[in-house]
LUMZABA-786751 format. One record per atom (N, C-alpha, C, O, CB): x, y, z; residue number from 0. Coordinates in steps of 0.1 Angstrom, whole numbers, plus 2048, in hexadecimal, padded with zeros to 3 digits. Glycine has a CB too. Example, Ala and Ser with C-alpha at 12.3 -4.5 7.8 and 13.67 -1.06 7.14 Angstrom:
! LUMZABA-786751
<r <884; 7C7; 84E>; 0>
<r <87B; 7D3; 84E>; 0>
<r <884; 7DF; 84E>; 0>
<r <88E; 7DF; 855>; 0>
<r <871; 7D3; 85A>; 0>
<r <880; 7EA; 847>; 1>
<r <889; 7F5; 847>; 1>
<r <881; 800; 84F>; 1>
<r <886; 80B; 850>; 1>
<r <88D; 7FA; 839>; 1>
END
This chain:
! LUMZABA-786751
<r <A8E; CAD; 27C>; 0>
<r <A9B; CAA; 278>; 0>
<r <AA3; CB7; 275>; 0>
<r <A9C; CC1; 270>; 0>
<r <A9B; CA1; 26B>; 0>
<r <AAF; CB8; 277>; 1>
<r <ABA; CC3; 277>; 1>
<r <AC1; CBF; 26D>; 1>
<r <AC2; CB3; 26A>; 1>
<r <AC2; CC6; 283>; 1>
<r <AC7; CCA; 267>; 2>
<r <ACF; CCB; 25A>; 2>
<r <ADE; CCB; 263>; 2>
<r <AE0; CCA; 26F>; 2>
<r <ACB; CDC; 24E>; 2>
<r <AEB; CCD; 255>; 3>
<r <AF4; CD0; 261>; 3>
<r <AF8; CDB; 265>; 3>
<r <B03; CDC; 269>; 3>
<r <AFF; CCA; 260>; 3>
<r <AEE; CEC; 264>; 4>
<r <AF4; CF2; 26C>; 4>
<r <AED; CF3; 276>; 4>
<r <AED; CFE; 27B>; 4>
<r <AF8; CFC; 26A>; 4>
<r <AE3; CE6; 27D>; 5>
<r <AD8; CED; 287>; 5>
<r <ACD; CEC; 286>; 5>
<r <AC5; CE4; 28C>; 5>
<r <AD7; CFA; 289>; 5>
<r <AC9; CF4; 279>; 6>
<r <ABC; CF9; 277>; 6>
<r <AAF; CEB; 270>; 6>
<r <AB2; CE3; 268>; 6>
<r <AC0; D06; 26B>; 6>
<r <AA7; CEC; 273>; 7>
<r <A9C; CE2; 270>; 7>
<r <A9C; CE3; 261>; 7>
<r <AA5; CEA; 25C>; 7>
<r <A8C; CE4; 278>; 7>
<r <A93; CDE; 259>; 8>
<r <A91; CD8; 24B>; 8>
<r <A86; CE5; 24A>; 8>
<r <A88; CEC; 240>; 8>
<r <A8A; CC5; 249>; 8>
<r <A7E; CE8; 252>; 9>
<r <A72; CED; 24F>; 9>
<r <A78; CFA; 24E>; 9>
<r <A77; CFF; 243>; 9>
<r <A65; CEA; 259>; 9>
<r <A81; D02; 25A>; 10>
<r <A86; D0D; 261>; 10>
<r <A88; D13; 24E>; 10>
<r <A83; D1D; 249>; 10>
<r <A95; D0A; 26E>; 10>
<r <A94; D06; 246>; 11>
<r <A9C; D08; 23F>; 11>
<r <A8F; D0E; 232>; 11>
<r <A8F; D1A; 22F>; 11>
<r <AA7; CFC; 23D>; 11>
<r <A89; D08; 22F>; 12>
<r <A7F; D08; 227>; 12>
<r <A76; D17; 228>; 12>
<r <A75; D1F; 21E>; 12>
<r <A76; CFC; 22B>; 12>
<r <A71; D18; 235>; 13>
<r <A68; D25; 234>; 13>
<r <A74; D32; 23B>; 13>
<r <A6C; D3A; 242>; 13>
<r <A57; D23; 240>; 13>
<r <A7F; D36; 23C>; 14>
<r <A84; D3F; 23D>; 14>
<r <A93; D3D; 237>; 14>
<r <A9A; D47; 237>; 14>
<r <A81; D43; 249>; 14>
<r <A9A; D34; 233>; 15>
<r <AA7; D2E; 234>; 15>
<r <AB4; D3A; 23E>; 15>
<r <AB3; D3B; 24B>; 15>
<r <AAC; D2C; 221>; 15>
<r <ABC; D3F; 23B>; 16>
<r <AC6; D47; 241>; 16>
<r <ABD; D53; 245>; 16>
<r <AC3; D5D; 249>; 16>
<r <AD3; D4B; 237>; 16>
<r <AB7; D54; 244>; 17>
<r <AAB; D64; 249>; 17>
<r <AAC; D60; 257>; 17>
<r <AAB; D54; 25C>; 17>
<r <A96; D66; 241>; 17>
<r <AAF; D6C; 25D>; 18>
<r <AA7; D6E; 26C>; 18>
<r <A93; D6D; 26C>; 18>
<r <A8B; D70; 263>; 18>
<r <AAC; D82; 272>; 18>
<r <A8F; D68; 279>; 19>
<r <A82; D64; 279>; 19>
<r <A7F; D5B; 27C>; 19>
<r <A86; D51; 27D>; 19>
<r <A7E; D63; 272>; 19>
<r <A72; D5D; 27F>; 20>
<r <A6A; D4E; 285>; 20>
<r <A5E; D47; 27F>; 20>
<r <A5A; D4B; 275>; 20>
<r <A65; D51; 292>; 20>
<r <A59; D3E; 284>; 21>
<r <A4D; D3D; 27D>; 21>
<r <A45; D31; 286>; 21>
<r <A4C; D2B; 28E>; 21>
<r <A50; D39; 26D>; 21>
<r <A37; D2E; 286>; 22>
<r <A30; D28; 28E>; 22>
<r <A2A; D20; 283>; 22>
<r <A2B; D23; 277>; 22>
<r <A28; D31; 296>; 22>
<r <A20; D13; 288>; 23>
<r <A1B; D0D; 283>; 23>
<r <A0E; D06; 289>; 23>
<r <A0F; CFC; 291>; 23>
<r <A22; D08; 280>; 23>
<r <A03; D0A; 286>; 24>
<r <9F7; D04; 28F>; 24>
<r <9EE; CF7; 284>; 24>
<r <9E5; CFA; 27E>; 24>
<r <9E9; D15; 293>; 24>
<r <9F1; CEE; 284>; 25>
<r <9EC; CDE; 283>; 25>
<r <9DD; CD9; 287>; 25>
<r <9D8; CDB; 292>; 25>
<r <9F7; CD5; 28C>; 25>
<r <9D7; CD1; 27E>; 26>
<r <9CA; CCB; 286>; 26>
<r <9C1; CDB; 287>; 26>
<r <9B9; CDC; 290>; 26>
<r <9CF; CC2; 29B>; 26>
<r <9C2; CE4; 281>; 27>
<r <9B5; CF1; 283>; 27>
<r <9AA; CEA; 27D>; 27>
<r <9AA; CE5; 272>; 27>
<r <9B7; D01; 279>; 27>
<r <99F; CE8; 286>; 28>
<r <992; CE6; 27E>; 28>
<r <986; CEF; 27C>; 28>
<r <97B; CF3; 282>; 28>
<r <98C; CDB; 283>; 28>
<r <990; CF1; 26D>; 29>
<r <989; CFD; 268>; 29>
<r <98C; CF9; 256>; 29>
<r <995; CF2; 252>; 29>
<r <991; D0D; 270>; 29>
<r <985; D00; 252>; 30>
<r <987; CFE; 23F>; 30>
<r <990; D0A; 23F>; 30>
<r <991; D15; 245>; 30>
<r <975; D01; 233>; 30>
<r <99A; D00; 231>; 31>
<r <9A9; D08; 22E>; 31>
<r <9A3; D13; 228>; 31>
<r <9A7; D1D; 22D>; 31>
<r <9B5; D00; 225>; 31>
<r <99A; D15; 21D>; 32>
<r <993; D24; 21A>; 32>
<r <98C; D2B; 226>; 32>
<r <987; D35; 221>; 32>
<r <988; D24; 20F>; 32>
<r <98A; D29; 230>; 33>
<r <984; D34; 232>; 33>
<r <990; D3A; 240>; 33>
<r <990; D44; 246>; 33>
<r <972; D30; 236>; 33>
<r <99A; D2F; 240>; 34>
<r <9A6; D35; 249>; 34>
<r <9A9; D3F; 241>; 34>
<r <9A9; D4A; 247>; 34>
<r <9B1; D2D; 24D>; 34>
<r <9AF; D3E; 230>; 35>
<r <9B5; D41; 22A>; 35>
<r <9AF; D4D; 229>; 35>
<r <9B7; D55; 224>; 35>
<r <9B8; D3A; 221>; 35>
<r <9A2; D53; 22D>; 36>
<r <99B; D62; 22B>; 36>
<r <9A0; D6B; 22F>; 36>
<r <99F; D76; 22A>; 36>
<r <990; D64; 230>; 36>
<r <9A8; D66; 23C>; 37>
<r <9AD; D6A; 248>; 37>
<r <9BB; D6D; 247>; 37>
<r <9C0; D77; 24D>; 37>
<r <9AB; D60; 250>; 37>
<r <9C0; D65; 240>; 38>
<r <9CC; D62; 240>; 38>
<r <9D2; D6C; 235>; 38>
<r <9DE; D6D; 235>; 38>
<r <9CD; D53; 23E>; 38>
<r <9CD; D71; 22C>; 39>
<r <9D0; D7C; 222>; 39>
<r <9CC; D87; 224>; 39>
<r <9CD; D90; 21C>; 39>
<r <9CD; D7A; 216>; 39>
<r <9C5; D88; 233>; 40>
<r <9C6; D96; 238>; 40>
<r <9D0; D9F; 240>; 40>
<r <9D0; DAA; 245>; 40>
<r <9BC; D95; 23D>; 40>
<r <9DA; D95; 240>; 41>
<r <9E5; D9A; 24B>; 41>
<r <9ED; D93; 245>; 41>
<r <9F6; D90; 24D>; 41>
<r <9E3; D98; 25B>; 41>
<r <9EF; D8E; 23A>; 42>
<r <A02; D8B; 237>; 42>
<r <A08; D96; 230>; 42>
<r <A02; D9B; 226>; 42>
<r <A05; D7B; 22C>; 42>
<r <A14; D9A; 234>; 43>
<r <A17; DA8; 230>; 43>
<r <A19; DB0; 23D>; 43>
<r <A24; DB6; 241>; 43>
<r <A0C; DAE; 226>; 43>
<r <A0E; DAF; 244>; 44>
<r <A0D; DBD; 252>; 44>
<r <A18; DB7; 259>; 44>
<r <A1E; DAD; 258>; 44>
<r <9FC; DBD; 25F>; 44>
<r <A1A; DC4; 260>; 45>
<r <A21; DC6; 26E>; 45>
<r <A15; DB9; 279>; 45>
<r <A0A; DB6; 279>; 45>
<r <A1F; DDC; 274>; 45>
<r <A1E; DB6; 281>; 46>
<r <A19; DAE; 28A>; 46>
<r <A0F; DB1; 293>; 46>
<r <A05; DAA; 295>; 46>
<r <A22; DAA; 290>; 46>
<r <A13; DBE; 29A>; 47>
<r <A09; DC6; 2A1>; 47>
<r <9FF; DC5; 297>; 47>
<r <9F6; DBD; 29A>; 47>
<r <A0E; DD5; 2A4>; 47>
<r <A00; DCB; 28E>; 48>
<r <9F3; DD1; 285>; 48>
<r <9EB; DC3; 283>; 48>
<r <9DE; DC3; 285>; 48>
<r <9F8; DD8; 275>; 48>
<r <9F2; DB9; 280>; 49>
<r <9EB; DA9; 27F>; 49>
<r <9E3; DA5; 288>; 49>
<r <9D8; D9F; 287>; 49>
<r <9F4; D9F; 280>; 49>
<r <9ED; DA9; 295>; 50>
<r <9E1; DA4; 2A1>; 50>
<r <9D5; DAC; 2A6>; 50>
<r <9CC; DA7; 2AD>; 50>
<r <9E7; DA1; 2AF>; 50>
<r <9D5; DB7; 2A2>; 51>
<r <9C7; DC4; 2A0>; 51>
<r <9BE; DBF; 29E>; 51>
<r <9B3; DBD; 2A3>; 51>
<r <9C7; DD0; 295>; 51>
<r <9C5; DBC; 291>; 52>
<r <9BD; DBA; 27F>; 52>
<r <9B5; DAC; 28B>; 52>
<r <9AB; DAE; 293>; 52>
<r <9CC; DB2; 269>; 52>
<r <9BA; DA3; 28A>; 53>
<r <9B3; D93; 28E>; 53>
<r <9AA; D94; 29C>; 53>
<r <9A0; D8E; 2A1>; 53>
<r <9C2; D86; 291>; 53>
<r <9B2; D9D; 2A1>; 54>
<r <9A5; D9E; 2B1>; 54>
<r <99B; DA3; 2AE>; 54>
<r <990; DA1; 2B4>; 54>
<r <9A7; DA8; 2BF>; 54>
<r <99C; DAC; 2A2>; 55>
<r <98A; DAE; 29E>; 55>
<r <985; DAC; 292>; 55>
<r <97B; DB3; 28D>; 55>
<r <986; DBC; 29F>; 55>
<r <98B; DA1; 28B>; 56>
<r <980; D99; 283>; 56>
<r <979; D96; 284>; 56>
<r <978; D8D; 28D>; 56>
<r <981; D93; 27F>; 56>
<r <96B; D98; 27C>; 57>
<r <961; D92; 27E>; 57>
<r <964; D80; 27B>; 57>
<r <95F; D79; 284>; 57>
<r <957; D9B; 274>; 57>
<r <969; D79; 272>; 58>
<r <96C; D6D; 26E>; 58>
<r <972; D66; 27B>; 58>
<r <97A; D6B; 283>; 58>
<r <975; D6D; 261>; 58>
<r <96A; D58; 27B>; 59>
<r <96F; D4C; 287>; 59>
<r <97C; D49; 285>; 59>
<r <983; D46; 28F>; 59>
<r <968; D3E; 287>; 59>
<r <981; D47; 279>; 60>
<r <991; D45; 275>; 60>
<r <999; D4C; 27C>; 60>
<r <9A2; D47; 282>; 60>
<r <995; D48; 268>; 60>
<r <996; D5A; 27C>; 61>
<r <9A0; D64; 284>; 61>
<r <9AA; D60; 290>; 61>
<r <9B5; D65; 292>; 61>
<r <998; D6E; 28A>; 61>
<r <9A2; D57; 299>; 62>
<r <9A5; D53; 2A8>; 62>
<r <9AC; D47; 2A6>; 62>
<r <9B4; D48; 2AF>; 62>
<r <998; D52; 2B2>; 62>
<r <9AE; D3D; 2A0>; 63>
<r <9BA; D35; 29D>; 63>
<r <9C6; D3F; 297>; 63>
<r <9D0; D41; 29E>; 63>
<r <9B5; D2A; 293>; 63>
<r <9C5; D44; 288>; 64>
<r <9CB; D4B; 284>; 64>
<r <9D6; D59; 28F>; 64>
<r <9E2; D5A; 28E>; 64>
<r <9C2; D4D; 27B>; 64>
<r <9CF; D5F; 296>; 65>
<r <9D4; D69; 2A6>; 65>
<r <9DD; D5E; 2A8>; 65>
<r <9E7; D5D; 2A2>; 65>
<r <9C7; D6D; 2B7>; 65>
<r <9DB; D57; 2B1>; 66>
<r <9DE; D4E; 2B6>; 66>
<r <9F1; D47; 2AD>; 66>
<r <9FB; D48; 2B3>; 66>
<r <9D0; D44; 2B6>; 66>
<r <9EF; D44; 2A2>; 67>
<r <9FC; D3F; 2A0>; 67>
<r <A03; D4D; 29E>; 67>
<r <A0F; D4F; 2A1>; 67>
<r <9FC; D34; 292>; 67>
<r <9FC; D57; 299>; 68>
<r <A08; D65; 295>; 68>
<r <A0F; D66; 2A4>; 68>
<r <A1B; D64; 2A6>; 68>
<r <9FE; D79; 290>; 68>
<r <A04; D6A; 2AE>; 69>
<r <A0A; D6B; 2BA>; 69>
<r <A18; D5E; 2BD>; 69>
<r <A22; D61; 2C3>; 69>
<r <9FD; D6B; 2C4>; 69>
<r <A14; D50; 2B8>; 70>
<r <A1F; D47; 2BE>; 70>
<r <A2D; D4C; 2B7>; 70>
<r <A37; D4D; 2BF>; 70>
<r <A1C; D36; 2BC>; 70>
<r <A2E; D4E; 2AB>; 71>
<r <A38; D4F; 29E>; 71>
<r <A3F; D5F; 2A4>; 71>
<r <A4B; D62; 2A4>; 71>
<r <A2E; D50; 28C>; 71>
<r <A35; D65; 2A8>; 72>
<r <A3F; D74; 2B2>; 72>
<r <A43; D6E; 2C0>; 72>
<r <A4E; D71; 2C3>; 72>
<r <A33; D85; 2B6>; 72>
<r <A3D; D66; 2C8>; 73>
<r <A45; D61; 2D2>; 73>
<r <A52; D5B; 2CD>; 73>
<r <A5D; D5D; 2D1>; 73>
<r <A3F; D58; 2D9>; 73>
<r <A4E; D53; 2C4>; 74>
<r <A58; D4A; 2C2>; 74>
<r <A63; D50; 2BB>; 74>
<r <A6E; D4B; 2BE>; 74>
<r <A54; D3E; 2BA>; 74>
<r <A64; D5C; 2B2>; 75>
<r <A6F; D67; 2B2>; 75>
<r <A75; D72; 2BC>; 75>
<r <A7F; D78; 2BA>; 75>
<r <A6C; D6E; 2AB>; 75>
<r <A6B; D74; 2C7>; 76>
<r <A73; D7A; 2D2>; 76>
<r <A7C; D6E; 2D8>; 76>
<r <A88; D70; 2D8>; 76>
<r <A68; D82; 2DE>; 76>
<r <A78; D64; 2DB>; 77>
<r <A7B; D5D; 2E3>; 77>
<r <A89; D51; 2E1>; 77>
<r <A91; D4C; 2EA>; 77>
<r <A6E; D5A; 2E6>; 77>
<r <A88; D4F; 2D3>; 78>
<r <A95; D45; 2CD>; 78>
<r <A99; D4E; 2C5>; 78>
<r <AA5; D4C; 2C6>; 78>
<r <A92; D37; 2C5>; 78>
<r <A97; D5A; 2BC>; 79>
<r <A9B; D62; 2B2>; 79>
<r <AA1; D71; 2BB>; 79>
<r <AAA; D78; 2B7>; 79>
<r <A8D; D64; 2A7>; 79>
<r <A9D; D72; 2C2>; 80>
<r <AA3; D7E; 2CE>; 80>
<r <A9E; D86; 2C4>; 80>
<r <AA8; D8B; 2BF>; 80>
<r <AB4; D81; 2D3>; 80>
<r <A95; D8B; 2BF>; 81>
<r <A8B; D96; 2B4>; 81>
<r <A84; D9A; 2BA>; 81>
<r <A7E; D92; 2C2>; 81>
<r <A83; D93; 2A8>; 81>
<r <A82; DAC; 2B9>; 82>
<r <A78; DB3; 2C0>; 82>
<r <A68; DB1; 2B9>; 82>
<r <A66; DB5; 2AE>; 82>
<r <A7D; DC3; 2BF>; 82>
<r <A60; DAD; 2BE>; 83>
<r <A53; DB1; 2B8>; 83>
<r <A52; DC0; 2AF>; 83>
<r <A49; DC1; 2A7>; 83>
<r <A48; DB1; 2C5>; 83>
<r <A58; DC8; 2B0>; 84>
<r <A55; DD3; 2AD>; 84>
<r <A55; DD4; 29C>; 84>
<r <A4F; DDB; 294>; 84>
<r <A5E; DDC; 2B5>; 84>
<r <A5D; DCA; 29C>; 85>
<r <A69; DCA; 28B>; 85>
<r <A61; DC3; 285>; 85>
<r <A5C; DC6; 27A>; 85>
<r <A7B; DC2; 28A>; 85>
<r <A5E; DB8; 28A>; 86>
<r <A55; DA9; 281>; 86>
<r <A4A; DAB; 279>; 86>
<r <A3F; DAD; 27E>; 86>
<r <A4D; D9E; 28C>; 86>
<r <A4B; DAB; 26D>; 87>
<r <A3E; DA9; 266>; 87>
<r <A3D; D9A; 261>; 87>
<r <A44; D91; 263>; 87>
<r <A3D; DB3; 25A>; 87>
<r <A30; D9B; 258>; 88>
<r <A2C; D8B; 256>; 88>
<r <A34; D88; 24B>; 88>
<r <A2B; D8C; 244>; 88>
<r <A1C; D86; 254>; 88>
<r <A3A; D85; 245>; 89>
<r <A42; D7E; 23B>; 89>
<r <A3C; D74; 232>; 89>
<r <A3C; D76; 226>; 89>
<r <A4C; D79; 241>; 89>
<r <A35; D69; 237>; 90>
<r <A2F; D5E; 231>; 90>
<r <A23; D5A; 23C>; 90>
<r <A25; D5A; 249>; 90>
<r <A3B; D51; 22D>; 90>
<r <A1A; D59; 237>; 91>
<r <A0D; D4E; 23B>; 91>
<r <A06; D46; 234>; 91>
<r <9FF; D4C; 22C>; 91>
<r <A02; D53; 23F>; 91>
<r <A05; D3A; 234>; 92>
<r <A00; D34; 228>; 92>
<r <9F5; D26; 235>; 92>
<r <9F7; D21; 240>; 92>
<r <A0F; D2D; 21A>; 92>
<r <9E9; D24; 22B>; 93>
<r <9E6; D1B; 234>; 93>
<r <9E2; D0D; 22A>; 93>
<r <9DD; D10; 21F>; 93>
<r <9DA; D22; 23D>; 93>
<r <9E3; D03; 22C>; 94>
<r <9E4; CF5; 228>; 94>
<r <9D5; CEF; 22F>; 94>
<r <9CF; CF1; 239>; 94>
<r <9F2; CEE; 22D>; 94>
<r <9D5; CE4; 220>; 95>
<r <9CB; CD9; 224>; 95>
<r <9CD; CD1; 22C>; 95>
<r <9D6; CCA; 22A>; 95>
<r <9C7; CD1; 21D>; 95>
<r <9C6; CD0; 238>; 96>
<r <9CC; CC4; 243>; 96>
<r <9C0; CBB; 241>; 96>
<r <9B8; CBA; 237>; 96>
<r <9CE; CC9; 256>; 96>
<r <9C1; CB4; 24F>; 97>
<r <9B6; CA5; 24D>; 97>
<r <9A5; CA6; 247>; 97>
<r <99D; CAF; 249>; 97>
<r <9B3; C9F; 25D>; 97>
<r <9A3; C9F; 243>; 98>
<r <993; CA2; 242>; 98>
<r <98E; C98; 249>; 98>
<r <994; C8D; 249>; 98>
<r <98D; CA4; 232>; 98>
<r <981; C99; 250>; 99>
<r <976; C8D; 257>; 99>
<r <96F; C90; 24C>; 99>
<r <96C; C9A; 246>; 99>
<r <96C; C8D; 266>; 99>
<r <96E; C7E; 24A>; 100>
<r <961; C7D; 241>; 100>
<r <956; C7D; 24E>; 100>
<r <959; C7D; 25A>; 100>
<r <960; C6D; 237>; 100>
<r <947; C7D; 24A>; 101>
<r <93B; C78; 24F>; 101>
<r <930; C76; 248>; 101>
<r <92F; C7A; 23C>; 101>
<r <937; C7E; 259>; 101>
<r <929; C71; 24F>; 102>
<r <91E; C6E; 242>; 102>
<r <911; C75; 24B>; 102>
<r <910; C79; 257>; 102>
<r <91B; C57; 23C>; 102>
<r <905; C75; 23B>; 103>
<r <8FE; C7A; 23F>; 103>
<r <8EF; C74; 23A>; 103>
<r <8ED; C75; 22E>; 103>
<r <902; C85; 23E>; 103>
<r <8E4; C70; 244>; 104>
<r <8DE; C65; 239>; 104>
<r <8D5; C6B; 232>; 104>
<r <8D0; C75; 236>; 104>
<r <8D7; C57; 23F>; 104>
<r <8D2; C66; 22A>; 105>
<r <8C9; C6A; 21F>; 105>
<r <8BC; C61; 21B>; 105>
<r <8B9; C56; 220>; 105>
<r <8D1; C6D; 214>; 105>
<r <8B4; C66; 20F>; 106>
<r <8A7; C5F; 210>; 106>
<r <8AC; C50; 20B>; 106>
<r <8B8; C4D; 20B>; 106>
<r <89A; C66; 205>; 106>
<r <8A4; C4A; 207>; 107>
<r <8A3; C36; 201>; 107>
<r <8B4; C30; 209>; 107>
<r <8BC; C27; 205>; 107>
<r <8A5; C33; 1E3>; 107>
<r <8B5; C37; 215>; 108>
<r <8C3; C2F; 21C>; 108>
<r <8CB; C34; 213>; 108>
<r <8C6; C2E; 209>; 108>
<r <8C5; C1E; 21D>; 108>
<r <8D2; C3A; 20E>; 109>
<r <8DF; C41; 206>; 109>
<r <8E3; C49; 210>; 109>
<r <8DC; C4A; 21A>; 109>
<r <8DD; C49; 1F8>; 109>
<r <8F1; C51; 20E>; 110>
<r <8F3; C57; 21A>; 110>
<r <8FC; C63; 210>; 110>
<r <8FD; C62; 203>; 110>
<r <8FA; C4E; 229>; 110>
<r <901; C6E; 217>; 111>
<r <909; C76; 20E>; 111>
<r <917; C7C; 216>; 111>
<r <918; C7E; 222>; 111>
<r <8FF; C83; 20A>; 111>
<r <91D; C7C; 211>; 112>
<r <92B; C7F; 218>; 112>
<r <92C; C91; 21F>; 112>
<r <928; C9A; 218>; 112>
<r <937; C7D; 20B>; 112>
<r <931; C91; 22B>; 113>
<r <935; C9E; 232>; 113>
<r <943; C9D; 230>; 113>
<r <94A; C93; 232>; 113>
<r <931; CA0; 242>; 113>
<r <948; CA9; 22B>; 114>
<r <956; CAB; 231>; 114>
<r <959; CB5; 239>; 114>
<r <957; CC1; 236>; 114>
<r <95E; CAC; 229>; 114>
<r <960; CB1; 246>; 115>
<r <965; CB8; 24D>; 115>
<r <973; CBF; 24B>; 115>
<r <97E; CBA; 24E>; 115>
<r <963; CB1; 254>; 115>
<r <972; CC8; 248>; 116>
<r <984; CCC; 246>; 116>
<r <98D; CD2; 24F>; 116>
<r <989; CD8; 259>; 116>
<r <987; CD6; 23D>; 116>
<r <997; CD0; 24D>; 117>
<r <9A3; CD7; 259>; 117>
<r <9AD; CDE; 24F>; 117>
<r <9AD; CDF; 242>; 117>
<r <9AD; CCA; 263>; 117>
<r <9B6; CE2; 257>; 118>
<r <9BE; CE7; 252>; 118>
<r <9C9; CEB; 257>; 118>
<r <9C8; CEC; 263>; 118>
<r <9BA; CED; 24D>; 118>
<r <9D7; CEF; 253>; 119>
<r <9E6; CF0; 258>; 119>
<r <9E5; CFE; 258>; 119>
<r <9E1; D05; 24F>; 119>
<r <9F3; CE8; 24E>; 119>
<r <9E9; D04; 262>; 120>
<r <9ED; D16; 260>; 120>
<r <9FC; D1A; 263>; 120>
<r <A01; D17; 26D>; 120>
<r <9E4; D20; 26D>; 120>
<r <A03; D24; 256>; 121>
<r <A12; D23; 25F>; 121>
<r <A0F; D32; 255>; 121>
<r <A0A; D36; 24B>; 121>
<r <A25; D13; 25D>; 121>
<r <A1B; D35; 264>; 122>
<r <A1C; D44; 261>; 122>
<r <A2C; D47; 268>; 122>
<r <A31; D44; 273>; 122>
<r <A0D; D4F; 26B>; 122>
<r <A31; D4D; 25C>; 123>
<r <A3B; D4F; 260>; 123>
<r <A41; D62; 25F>; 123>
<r <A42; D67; 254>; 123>
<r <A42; D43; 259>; 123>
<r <A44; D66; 268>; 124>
<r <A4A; D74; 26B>; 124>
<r <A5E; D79; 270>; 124>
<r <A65; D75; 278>; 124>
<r <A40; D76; 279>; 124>
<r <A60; D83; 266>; 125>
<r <A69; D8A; 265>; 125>
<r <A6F; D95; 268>; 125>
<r <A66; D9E; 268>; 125>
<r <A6A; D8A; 260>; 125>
<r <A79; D99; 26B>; 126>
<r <A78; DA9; 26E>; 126>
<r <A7B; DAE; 262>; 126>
<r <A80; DA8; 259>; 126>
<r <A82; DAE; 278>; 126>
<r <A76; DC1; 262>; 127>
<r <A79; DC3; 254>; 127>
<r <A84; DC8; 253>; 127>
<r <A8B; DC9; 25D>; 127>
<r <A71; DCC; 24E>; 127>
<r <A87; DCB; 249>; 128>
<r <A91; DCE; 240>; 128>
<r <A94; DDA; 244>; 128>
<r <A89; DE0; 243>; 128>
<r <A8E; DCC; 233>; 128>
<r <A9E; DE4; 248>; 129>
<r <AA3; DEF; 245>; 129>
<r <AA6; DF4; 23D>; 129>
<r <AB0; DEE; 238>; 129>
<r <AA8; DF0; 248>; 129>
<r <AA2; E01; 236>; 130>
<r <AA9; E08; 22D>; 130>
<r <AB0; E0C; 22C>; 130>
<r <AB7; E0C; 222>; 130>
<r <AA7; E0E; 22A>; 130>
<r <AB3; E10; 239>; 131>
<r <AC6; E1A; 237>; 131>
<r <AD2; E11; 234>; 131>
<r <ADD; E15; 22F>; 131>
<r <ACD; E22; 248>; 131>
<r <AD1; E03; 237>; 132>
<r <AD9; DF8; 236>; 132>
<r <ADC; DF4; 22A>; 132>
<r <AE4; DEA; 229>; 132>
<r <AD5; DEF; 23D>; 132>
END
């Protein structure tokens, strides 16, 4: 849904009048801590430096996480007319998404619960700020 100048509900929320973009990766099945390891290693950086940083993490998270920085800088060259050069990360936060239950059986027929977790990843990127301005 659009507000009335345009702009989506969400747009307004994670940047309002700021230039910028931002991405959103949904359904990750992966646990929101151990994205989140990931995810506080590069909020703050330059974008470049972000995608360095994540091509050589040792952590499985890394490669979802690449993955949306890279969409959130497309998605500012490409609707925001922003150079990659300028963009740093501004906000990343990652959320609880769905969980599978499963079970798992155990001795006298009892069984014990698995959870499977997921999780929401959004990352959103800005250009910086000038000083001389």
């Amino acid at each position: 849904m659009s507000n009335e100048n345009g702009n989506s509900r969400r747009r307004e929320t994670l940047l309002g009048d700021r230039p910028g973009s931002y991405a959103i990766a949904r359904h990750v099945r992966m646990s929101p801590t151990k994205v989140r390891r990931v995810v506080d290693l590069v909020r703050g950086m330059d974008v470049k430096d972000a995608l360095v940083a994540l091509k050589f993490a040792p952590q499985a998270a890394s490669e979802p996480v690449y993955k949306v920085v890279a969409s959130a800088i497309a998605n500012a060259e490409s609707a925001e007319a922003l150079r990659s050069d300028d963009l740093y990360i501004s906000k990343a936060f990652v959320d609880e998404g769905v969980t599978l239950r499963r079970i798992r059986p155990r001795a006298k027929g009892s069984a014990s619960r698995i959870l499977k977790r997921g999780s929401h990843i959004t990352v959103v990127v800005e250009p910086r700020e000038t000083k001389g301005a």
